[in-house]
Residue, then its C-alpha position, 0 to 999 in steps of 0.5 A: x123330915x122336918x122343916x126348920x125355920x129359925x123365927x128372928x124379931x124386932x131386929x132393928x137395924x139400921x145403916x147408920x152405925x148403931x149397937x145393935x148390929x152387934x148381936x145381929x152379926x152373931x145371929x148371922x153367923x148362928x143362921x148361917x152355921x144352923x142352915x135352916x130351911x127357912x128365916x120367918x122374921x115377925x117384924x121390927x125389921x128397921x130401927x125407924x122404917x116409918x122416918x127413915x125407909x132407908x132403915x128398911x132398904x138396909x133390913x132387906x140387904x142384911x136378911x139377904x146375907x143369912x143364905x136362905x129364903x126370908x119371909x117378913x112381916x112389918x112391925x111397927x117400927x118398920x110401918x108404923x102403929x095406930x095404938x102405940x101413939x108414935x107414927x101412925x100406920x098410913x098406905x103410904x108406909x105400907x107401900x113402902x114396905x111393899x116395894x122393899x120386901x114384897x107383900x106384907x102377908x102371905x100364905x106359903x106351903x111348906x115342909x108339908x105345913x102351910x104357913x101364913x103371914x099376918x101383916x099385925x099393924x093393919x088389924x083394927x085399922x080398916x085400912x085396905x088389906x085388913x078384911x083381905x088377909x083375914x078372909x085369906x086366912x079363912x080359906x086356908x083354915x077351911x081348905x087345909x085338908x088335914x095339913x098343919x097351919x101356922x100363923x105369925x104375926x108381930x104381935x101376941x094375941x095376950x099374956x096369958x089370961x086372954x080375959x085381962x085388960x092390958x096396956x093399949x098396944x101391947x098386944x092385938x087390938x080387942x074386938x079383932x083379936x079375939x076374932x083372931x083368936x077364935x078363928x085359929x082354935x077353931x079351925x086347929x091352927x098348931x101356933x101363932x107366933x110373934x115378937x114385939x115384947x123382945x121376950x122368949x114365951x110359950x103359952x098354951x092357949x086352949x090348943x093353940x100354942x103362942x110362941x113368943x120371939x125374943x129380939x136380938x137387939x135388945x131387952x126390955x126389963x123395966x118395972x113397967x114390962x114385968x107383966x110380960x112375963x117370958x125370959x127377957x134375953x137376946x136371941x131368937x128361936x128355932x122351930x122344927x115342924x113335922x108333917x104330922x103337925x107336932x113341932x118343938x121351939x127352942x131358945x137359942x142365944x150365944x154367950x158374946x151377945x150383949x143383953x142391953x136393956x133399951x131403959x139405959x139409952x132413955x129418959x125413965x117415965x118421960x113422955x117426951x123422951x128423945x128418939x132412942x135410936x138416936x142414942x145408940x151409935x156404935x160404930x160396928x163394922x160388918x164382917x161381910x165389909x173389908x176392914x181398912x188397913x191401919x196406917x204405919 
């Protein structure tokens, strides 16, 4: 039997009203009609975790409301980055995932697959548990015993062509993910799947499969994003894996989602643009609240 895990990313929520809760209420529902055996969510979990940690607390309540098991990864809106040049990944955001989700990599068996968790904004940071996840990922590799691997992680290793310069944070940090990337070719890891560029992409990369998650919450079609490349449409992904190690990925999308592009809500080319999470406030009331009665 297959192990069907639906992968969701770059969610962005948060408990003040916004408009992305919105698209997050239809995945709800999806989730919960499709009644996979496994939610992977790859990051982005929060709209401002690294400011505001109530963003995180909030995240952790909503994928609580899918009913069945979540596995998170941080991204940088939930930890901090030090590529992008906003809020630098530091312990101290790092412990406050910890203490709202739990560890911020893991390895898990499944299904009869073993899935790791990559916790991406430690990579080429030197901060503690970088070298301990990657040695973890090493043990599982030699001590895999014929049983498939997969790996996620918030960001993609490239676009494509894995010798070509691209913009500083869009993807993992050189030297280390071509450390990454050669570590999962050579030890036959099935795929390594991620969000961050809010596309739905699948790469063939000598063997090993790069699945990209689309965001739920909103699209990126700038001039600027084009190399991306993928289907920039809200949404997420759905997996099923066989224990013999084949798996198949589909996009899965609902027609009531709104595609809001993000480059409507901020200042084009400014360097200095206001937070865009302060500019979405919609109020959206939760289906899971009670709607208060109008009066007479």
């Amino acid at each position: 039997m297959s192990l069907r895990i639906a992968l969701v990313s770059d969610l962005h929520l948060t408990r003040r009203p916004s408009l992305f809760q919105y698209n997050w209420e239809i995945v709800v529902d999806m989730i919960r009609e499709w009644s996979p055996d496994l939610v992977v969510c790859a990051g982005d979990i929060a709209v401002d975790g690294p400011r505001n940690p109530d963003d995180l607390i909030y995240g952790k309540e909503q994928l609580g409301r899918l009913g069945v098991d979540v596995l998170s990864i941080p991204g940088n809106h939930d930890v901090g980055d030090a590529f992008l040049g906003h809020d630098p990944v530091e312990e101290a955001t790092m412990e406050r995932y910890r203490l709202v989700f739990g560890p911020d990599h893991w390895v898990v068996e499944r299904g009869g697959w073993i899935l790791v968790g990559l916790n991406a904004q430690l990579i080429g940071t030197g901060l503690g548990g970088e070298a301990e996840q990657m040695a973890a990922l090493e043990r599982v590799i030699a001590n895999a015993a014929g049983k498939p691997v997969a790996v996620f992680g918030h960001k993609t290793l490239h676009l494509g062509d894995p010798e070509a310069e691209i913009p500083t944070g869009w993807t993992l940090p050189r030297p280390q993910g071509d450390l990454l990337r050669k570590m999962m070719q050579d030890g036959g890891v099935r795929f390594y799947a991620s969000g961050h560029f809010h596309r739905y992409r699948e790469i063939d990369d000598n063997g090993l499969r790069l699945l990209w998650a689309p965001s739920p919450a909103f699209v990126t079609n700038h001039p600027s994003f084009a190399a991306r490349g993928g289907l920039s449409k809200a949404g997420f992904v759905c997996l099923e894996l066989d224990p013999d190690g084949t798996f198949t990925s589909r996009f899965a999308e609902d027609n009531a989602m709104i595609q809001f592009d993000i480059q409507n809500a901020i200042t084009d080319g400014s360097k200095s643009r206001k937070r865009w999470s302060e500019k979405l406030s919609i109020n959206v009331v939760r289906r899971d609240q009670p709607v208060a009665a109008e009066a007479e």
